[in-house]
Structures are given as structure tokens and as C-alpha cells.
C-alpha beads as a LAMMPS data file, in Angstrom:
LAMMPS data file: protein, C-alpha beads

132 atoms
131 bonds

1 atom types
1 bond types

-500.0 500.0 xlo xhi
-500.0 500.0 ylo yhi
-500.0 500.0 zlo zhi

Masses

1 110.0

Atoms # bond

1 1 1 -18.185 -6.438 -0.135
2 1 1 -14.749 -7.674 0.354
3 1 1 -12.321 -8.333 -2.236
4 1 1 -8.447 -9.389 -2.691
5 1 1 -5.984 -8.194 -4.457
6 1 1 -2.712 -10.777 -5.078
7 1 1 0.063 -8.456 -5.908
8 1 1 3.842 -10.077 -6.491
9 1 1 6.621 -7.609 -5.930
10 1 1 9.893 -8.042 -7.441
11 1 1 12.370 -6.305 -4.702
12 1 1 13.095 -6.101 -1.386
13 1 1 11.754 -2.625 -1.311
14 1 1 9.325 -1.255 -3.874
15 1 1 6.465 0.929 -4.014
16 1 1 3.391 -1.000 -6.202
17 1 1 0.708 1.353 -7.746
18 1 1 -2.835 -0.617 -6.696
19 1 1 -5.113 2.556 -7.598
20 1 1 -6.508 1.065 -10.708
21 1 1 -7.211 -2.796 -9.656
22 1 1 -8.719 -1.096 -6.512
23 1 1 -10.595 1.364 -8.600
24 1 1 -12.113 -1.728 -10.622
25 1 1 -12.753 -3.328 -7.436
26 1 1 -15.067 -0.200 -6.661
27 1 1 -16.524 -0.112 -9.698
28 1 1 -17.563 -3.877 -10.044
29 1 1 -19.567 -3.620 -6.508
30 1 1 -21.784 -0.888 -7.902
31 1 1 -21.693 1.181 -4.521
32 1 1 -22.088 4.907 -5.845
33 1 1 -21.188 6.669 -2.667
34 1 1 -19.508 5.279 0.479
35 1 1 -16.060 4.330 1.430
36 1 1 -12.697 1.824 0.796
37 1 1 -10.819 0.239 2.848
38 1 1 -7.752 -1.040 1.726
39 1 1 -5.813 -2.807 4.026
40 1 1 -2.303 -4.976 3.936
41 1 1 -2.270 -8.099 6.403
42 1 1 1.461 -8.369 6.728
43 1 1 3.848 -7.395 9.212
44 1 1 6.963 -6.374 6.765
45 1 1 4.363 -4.683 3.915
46 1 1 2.072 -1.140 4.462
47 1 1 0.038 0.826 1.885
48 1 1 0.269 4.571 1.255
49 1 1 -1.172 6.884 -0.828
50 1 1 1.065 9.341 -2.585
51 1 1 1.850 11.205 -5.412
52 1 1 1.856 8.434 -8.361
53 1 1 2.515 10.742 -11.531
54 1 1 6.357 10.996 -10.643
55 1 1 7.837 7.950 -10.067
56 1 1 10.640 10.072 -8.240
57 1 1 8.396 10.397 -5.244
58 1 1 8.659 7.013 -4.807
59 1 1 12.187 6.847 -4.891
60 1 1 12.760 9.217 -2.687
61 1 1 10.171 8.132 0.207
62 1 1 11.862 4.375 -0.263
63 1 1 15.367 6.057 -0.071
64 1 1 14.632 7.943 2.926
65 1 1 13.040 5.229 4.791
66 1 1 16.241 3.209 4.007
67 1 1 18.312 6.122 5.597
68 1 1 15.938 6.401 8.499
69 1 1 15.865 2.949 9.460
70 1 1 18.407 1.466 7.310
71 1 1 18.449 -2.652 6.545
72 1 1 21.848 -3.452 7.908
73 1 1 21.214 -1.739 11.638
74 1 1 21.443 -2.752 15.238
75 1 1 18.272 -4.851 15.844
76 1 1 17.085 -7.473 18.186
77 1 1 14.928 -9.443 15.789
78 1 1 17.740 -11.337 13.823
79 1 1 16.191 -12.613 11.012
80 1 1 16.948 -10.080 8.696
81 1 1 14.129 -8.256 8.553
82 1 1 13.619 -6.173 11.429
83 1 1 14.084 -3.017 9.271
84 1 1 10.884 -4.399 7.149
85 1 1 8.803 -4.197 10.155
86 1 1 9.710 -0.741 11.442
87 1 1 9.081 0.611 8.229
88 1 1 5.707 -0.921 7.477
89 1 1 4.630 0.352 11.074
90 1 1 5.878 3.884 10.297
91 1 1 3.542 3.711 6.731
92 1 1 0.418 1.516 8.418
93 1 1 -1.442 -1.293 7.085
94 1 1 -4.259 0.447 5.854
95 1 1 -5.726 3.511 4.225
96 1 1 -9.640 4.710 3.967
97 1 1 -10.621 6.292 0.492
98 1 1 -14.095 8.159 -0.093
99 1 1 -16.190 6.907 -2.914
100 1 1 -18.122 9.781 -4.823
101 1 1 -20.219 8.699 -8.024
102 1 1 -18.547 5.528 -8.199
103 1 1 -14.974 6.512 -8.150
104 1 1 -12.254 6.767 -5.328
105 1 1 -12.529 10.136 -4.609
106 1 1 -8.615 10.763 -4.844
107 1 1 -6.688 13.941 -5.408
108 1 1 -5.171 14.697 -9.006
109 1 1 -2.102 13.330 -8.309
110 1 1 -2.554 10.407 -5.636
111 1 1 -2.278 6.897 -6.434
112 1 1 -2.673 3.968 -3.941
113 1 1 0.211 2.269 -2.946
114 1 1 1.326 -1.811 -1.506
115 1 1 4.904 -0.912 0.202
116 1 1 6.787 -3.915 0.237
117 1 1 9.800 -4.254 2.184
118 1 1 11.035 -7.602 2.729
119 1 1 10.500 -9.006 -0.871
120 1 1 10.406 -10.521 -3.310
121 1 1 6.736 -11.865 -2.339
122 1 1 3.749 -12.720 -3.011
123 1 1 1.016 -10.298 -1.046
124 1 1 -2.470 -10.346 -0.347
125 1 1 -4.325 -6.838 -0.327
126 1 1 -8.157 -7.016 1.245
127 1 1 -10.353 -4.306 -0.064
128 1 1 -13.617 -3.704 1.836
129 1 1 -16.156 -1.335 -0.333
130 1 1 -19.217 0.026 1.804
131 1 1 -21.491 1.736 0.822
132 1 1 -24.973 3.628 2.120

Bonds

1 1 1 2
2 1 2 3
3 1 3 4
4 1 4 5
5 1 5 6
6 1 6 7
7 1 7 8
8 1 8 9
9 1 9 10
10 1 10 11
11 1 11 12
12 1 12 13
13 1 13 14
14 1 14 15
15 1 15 16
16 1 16 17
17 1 17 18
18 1 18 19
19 1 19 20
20 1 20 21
21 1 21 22
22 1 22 23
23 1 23 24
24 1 24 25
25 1 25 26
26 1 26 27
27 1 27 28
28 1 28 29
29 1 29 30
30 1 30 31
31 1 31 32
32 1 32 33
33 1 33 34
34 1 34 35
35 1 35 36
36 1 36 37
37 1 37 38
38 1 38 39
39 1 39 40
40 1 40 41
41 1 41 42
42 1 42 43
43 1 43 44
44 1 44 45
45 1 45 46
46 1 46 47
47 1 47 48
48 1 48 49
49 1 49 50
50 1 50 51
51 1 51 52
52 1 52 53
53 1 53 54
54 1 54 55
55 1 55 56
56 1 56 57
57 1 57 58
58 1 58 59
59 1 59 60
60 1 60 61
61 1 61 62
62 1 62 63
63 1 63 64
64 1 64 65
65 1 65 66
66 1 66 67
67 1 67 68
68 1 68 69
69 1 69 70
70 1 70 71
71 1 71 72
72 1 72 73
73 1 73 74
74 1 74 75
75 1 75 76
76 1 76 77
77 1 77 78
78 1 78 79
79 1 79 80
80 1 80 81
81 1 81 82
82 1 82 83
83 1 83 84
84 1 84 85
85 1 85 86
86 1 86 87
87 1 87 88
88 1 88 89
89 1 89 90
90 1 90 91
91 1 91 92
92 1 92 93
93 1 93 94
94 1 94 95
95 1 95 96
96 1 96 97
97 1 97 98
98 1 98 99
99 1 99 100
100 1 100 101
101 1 101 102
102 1 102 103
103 1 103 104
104 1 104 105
105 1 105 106
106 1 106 107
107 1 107 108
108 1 108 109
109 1 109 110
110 1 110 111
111 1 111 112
112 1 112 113
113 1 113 114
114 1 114 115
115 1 115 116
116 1 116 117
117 1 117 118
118 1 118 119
119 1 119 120
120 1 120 121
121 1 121 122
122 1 122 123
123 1 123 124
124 1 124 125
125 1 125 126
126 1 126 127
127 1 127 128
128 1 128 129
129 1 129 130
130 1 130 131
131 1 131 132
């Protein structure tokens, strides 16, 4: 069963917390055990999953990525987003998430993630639930 998720982001850069629209998205196909995929079909956004009780974490992993491949750098692609790219390469485009009992079967502390780094934008998240 696929399903999409429309998120809008608000900055250039921002970590969105999906876990409970996916979670719903879970729950409302019935599949007890089995598996997500989420996936982001952009070049310049990525999902994660992280720590989402601290919103510190988040900070920090957008901060870093800035420093490691900072917006205003020496790139061939000139239309202002070349940093975008690298950094949604470096986090991926999709994650896979266990389903146990009906639930994602995340750790205490993970959330699910859309990374967004050329915003403000309107994105499209596909969520595929399977289940055996």
C-alpha cells in the first residue's frame, strides 16, 4: 500500500519530525507485521532517523552538515544549491522501518525525519507499507 505524505518546510535547512503521520499511515493499512519504506523523491531533500526527544540533535547534525559542506562553497552547479544536493546524498532518500504488532518498530528515542535543504518547499514523502 502506498501512501504520501505532503510536508511544507519553512527554511532552507530544517529537520521535520514525520514519525507520527507515518505511524498513522501504518496503522490505517492494518498490516500487523512487515516493513516501511519511507522514501523522499527529491534531489536537495533526504530522510533520517535520529534521536527526536532533543531537539538539540537536530541542531547539531544541521550545523555540522553546514560546516562540512557549507552553502556558500566552491561548486560547479551554480544555481545555488549545490550544497542541498551533497547533503541530501550524504543522508539518502530513504529509510526501511520494521513493523511489529502494528507499530514502527523504532528505538525509544528515534523519530523519522524529512531533511530539507533547499527550502522553503513544498515536499512529497511516499510511504510503502508491506506486509506478510
Amino acid at each position: 500500500m502506498l501512501h504520501t505524505l505532503h510536508v511544507s518546510t519553512r527554511s532552507r535547512a530544517e529537520l521535520v519530525d514525520i514519525t507520527a503521520q507515518v505511524q498513522d499511515m501504518v496503522r490505517s493499512s492494518e498490516v500487523s507485521e512487515g516493513i516501511c519504506l519511507v522514501y523522499v523523491p527529491h534531489t536537495t531533500a533526504g530522510v533520517t532517523i535520529n534521536e527526536g526527544a532533543d531537539p538539540d540533535v537536530r541542531r547539531d547534525i544541521l550545523e555540522q552538515l553546514e560546516r562540512l559542506v557549507p552553502k556558500d562553497g566552491r561548486y560547479h552547479h551554480l544555481e545555488g544549491n549545490a550544497d542541498a544536493h551533497i547533503k541530501a546524498s550524504l543522508l539518502g532518500s530513504s529509510v526501511l522501518v520494521p513493523i511489529s504488532d502494528g507499530r514502527l518498530s523504532l528505538g525509544t528515542w528515534q523519530a523519522i525525519f524529512l531533511a530539507e535543504f533547499d527550502g522553503p518547499r513544498s515536499r512529497k514523502v511516499l510511504v510503502q507499507v508491506m506486509g506478510g
